[in-house]
C-alpha positions in Angstrom: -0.4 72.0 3.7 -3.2 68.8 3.2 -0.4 67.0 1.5 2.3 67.6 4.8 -1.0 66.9 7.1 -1.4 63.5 5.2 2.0 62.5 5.3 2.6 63.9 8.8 -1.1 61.2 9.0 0.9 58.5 7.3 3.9 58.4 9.5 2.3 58.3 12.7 -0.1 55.7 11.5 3.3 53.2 10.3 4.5 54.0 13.8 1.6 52.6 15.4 1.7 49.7 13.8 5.4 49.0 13.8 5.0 49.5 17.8 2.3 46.8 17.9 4.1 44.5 15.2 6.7 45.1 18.4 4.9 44.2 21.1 3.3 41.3 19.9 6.3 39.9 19.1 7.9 40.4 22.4 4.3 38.8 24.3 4.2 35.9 21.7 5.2 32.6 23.8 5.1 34.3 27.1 1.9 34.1 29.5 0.9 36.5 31.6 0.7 35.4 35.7 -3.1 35.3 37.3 -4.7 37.0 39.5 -4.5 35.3 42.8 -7.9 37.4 43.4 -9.4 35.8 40.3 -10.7 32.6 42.3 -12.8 34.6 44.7 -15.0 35.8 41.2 -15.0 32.1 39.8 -18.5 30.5 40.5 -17.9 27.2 41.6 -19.2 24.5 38.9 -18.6 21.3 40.6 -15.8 18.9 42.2 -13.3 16.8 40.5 -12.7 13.6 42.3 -9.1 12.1 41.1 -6.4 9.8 42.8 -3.2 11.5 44.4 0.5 10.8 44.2 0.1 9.3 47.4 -2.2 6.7 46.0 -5.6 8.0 48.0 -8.7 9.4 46.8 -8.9 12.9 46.9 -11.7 15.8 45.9 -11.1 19.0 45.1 -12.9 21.7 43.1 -12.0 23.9 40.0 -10.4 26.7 42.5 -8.1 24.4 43.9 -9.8 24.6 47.4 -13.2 22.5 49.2 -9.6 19.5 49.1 -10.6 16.4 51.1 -9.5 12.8 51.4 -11.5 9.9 50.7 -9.4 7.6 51.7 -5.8 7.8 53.6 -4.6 4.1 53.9 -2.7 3.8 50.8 1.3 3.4 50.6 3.7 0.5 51.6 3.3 -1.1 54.2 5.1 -4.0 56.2 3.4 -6.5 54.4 3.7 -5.0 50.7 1.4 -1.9 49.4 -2.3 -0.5 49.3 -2.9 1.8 46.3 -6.7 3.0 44.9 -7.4 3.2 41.2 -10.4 3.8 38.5 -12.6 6.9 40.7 -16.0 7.6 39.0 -18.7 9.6 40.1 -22.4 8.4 39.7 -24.3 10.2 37.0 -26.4 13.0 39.7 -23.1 13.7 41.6 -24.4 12.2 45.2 -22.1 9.0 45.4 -18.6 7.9 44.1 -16.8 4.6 43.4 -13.7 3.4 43.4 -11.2 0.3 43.5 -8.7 -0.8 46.1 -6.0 -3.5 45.9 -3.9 -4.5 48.5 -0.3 -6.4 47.4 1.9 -8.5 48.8 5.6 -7.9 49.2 5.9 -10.1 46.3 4.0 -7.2 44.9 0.9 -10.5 43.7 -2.7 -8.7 43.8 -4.0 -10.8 47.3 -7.3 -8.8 47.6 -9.0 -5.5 45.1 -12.5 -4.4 46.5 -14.7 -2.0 45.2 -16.3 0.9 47.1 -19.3 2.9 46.9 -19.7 5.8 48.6 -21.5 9.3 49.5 -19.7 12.2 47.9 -18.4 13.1 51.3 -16.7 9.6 51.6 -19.0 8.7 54.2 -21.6 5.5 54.0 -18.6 3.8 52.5 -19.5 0.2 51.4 -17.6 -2.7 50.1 -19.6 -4.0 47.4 -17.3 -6.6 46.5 -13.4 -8.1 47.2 -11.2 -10.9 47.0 -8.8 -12.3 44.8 -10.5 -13.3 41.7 -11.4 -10.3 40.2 -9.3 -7.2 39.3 -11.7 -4.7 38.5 -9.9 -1.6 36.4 -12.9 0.3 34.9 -15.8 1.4 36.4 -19.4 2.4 34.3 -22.4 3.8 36.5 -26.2 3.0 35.3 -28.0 6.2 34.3 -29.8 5.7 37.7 -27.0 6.3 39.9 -27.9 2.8 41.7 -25.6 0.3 40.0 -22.5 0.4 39.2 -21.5 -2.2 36.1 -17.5 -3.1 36.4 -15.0 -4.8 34.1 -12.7 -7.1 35.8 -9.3 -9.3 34.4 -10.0 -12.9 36.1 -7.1 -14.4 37.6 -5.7 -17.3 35.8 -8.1 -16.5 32.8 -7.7 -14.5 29.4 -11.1 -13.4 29.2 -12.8 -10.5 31.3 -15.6 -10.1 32.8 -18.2 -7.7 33.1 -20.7 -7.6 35.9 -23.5 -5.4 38.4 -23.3 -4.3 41.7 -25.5 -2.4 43.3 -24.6 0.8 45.0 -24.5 0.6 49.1 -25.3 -3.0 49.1 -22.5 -5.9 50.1 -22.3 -9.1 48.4 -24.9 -8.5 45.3 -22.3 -8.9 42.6 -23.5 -10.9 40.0 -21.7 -11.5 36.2 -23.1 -11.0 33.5 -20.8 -11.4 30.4 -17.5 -12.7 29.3 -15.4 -11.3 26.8 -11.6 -9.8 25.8 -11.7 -7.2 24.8 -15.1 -5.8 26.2 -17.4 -2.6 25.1 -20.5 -1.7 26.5 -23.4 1.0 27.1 -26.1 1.3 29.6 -29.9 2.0 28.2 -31.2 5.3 29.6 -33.9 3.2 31.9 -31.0 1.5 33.7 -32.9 -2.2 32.6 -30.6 -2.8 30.2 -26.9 -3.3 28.7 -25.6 -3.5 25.0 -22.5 -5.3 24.5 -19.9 -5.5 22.0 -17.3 -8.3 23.1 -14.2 -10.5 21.2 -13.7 -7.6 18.9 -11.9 -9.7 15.4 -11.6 -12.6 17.7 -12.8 -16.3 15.7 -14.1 -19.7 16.7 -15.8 -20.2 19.7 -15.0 -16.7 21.3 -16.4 -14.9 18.0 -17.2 -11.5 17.9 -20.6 -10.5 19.0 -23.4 -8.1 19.8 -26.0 -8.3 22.1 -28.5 -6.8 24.5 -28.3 -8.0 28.3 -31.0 -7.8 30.2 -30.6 -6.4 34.4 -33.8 -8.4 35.3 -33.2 -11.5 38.0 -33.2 -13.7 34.6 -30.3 -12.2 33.1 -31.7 -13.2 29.9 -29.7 -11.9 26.3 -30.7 -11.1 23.5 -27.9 -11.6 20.4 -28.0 -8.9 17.3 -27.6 -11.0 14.0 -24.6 -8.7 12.8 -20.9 -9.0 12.8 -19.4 -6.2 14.6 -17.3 -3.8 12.8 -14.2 -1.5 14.2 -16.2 0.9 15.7 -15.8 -0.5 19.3 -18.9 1.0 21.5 -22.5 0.0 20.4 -25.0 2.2 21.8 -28.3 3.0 22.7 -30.8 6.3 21.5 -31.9 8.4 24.6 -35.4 6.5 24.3 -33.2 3.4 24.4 -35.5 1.9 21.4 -32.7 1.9 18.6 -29.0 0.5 19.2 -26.1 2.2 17.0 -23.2 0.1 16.0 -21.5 -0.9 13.0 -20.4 -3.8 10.8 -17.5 -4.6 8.6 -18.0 -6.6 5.2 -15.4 -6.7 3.0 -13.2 -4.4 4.2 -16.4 -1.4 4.2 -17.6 -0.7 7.2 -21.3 0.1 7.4 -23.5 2.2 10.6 -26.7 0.3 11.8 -29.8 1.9 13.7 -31.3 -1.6 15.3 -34.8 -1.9 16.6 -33.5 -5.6 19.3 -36.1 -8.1 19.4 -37.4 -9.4 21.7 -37.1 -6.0 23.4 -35.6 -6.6 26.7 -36.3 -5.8 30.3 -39.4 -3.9 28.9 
C-alpha cells in the first residue's frame, strides 16, 4: 500500500513538472500586454525632455502623459529648414537648454542659437546666435546658473568650448580651444578641468588643465601627458582631479592636488 501511495506520489509529482517544463516553454519569447490601469498606480518620478520627429522640443513624463511643446517652429520652410538639437536639463530640474539652427535652402547652417529656459518653456532666452558657432553639446555647471557649450567654428578645425550664463543675452565668453575636447565642472561651479588634442602633436599637443570661471579666465596647466582615458575629473570636494597618463604603452590613474588652486 506505502509502496502504490509513493508511486501513485511519484507520478503526479513528474506530471507537474512536465506541465511547467510545458508552459514555460510555450511563454518563453512571448510578453505578456500591460495593464492600461497600471499607469494610474505609477508614482510619477520626473519628466523627460527629448526632441520629436517633428524636430521640436517636447516634455513628457514616465506615463506617457503631462506632454507639452517647447517649441513648435521647426520644419521646412520657404526659405530652407529650422530643426532643434542637444536638450539638457540644469542639474535641480527648474530650467532647460537647447540649440536651434536655422538653414538655408542650400541646406548651409546661416544662424544656431542657444536657449535657456524655465521648465515650462516660458522665460525663454537667447543666450547666444549667429553663424560662427555650431554648438552640438550642452554641459550645465553644478549650480544650475551656467551653461558651458562645445561649438565646431566655422571655417576652423578646432572647437571651442565656452560659458553662458543662464537667462542672460550676450555673456558668452570662450574659454578653450581644442579637437577633440573633454571636460568636467568642479562641484563649486568656479572651475573647469579640461582634457583637449587627445594624441594630437606639435603646437596643438595634448593637454590638461584647470580653467578658472573668474572674470580673469586665468588656467592652470597639469604637468602630465594625458592618457586614453578621455574625461579628467574632479572629487566631490573638488580638491583632487582624476585622470590618467600613458607612458610607454601603460597607462597609469593620477589623483592631482592643481596648484595654484584656482578660483579659490
Amino acid at each position: 500500500m506505502a509502496n502504490s501511495s509513493l508511486r501513485r506520489a511519484a507520478a503526479s509529482a513528474a506530471v507537474a513538472l512536465l506541465a511547467a517544463v510545458l508552459c514555460s516553454c510555450q511563454v518563453r519569447g512571448t510578453q505578456m500586454s500591460q495593464s492600461p490601469l497600471l499607469k494610474f498606480f505609477e508614482r510619477p518620478v520626473g519628466l523627460i525632455m527629448f526632441i520629436a520627429p517633428d524636430d521640436n522640443v517636447r516634455l513628457i513624463d514616465q506615463k506617457g502623459g503631462a506632454a507639452r511643446a517647447l517649441t513648435s517652429d521647426a520644419g521646412t520652410t520657404a526659405d530652407g529648414q529650422v530643426l532643434y538639437m542637444a536638450p539638457a536639463w540644469s542639474p535641480d530640474g527648474t530650467r532647460v537648454a537647447f540649440t536651434r539652427l536655422t538653414l538655408n535652402s542650400a541646406r548651409d547652417i546661416v544662424d544656431a542659437s542657444l536657449f535657456t529656459a524655465g521648465r515650462d518653456g516660458r522665460s525663454r532666452t537667447t543666450v547666444l546666435s549667429g553663424s560662427r558657432l555650431r554648438p552640438f553639446y550642452l554641459y550645465w555647471s553644478p549650480d544650475s546658473r551656467m551653461v558651458s557649450l562645445l561649438s565646431s567654428v566655422d571655417g576652423e578645425s578646432s572647437l571651442e568650448m565656452g560659458v553662458a550664463p543662464a537667462g542672460v543675452e550676450g555673456e558668452y565668453r570662450a574659454l578653450d580651444h581644442g579637437a577633440p575636447y573633454y571636460w568636467a565642472w568642479r562641484s563649486d561651479s568656479r572651475a573647469i578641468v579640461a582634457h583637449a588634442n587627445a594624441g594630437q602633436p606639435g603646437s596643438d599637443a595634448e593637454r590638461l588643465s584647470v580653467l578658472s570661471l573668474e572674470p580673469s579666465a586665468a588656467s592652470a596647466p597639469i604637468t602630465a601627458g594625458p592618457g586614453v582615458f578621455q574625461a579628467p575629473s574632479f572629487s566631490p570636494d573638488g580638491k583632487t582631479v582624476a585622470y590618467a597618463s600613458t607612458a610607454e604603452s601603460v597607462s597609469t590613474l593620477h589623483l592631482s592636488a592643481p596648484a595654484p588652486r584656482i578660483g579659490r
